[in-house]
Residue, then its C-alpha position, 0 to 999 in steps of 0.5 A: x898381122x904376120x909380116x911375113x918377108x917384110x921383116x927383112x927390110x929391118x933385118x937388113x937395117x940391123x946389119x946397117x946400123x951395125x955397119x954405122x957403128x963401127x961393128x961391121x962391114x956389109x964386105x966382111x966374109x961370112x967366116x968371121x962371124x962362123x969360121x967354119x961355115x962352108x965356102x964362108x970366106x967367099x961369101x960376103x954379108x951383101x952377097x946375104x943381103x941381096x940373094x947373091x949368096x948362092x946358098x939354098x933357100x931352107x924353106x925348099x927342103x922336104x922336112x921343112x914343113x915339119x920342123x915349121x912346128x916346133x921352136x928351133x934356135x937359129x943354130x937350129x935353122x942354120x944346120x939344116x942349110x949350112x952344109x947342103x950344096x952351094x947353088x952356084x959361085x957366091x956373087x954369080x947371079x940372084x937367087x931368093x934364100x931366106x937362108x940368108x936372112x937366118x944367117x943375118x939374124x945369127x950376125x946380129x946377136x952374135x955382134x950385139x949380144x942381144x937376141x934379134x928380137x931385142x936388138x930390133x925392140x931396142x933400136x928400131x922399134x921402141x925409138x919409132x914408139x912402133x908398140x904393137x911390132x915385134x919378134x915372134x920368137x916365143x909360142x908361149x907370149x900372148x899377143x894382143x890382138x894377134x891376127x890368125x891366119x887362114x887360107x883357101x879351101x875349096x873354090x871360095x872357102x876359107x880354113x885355118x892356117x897350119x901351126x907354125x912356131x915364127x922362130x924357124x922364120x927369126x930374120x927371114x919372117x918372124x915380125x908381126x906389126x900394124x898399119x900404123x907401126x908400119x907407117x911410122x917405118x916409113x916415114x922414118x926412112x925419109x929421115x935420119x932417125x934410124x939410118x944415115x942419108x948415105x947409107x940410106x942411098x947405098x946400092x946393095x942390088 
């Protein structure tokens, strides 16, 4: 199955793991990993962890749903956001923005030199022998037992799902997964396998 937003918790694992290895910091500005991005001095990785960020959320916009059709880069999804007007002071209340989560992804492979897809394979996935998860990043790539989505119709009636090409939602939704593989998650956070104890127990709200 399409997991959707549940993704996001191993984008931000991503951003932690990095964090324990020195390359980051969940405090470091958003303009040093896009020196140009508007107000990016301001704005923190944990502002983009925790939905304080203030930027809008990219699944709002009007043309959205069409570009939800075709494959973008996340330089891609970036520009669709980056230079839209700020919500409010970054740090100043909680809004949900899966921009955020784009913006995540792009730090990863921009500090790994790894795609998103492939930093996750290498230090999550395949670690935790979590074989039926992964970045949906590519249309083209058969998936063994995919899932396919439906939706209501009518009053008690199901239909097709619209397409959608996962790589508009890379940070923010694009991992599929299983029951098990999830479960192996799990029980890797009561662990140190993936993450550290204290930085499991970081408050990032």
């Amino acid at each position: 199955f399409h997991l959707a937003s549940v993704s996001k918790p191993f984008t931000a694992a991503a951003i932690l793991m990095l964090e324990e290895r020195g390359r980051l910091s969940v405090h470091d500005p958003l303009a040093r990993f896009i020196p140009d991005y508007p107000n990016g001095k301001a704005i923190t990785l944990h502002h983009l962890l925790a939905h304080y960020s203030g930027i809008p959320n990219v699944n709002n916009f009007p043309d959205y749903d069409e570009k939800s059709k075709f494959p973008q880069s996340l330089e891609q999804v970036i520009r669709m956001f980056r230079d839209k007007p700020a919500e409010f002071a970054p740090g100043a209340r909680y809004s949900y923005s899966n921009s955020n989560y784009n913006l995540l992804a792009h730090i990863i492979e921009k500090v790994s030199g790894q795609s998103y897809g492939e930093f996750l394979a290498r230090n999550i996935f395949q670690p935790l022998g979590m074989a039926d998860t992964g970045h949906d990043g590519d249309p083209r790539v058969l998936l063994k037992n995919r899932a396919a989505g439906h939706m209501p119709a009518a009053l008690n009636e199901v239909a097709n799902a619209p397409y959608l090409d996962w790589s508009i939602k890379t940070g923010n939704g694009s991992l599929y997964s299983t029951v098990e593989d999830l479960y192996k998650w799990d029980r890797a956070l009561y662990t140190e396998r993936i993450l550290k104890k204290a930085t499991l127990e970081l408050d990032l709200g």
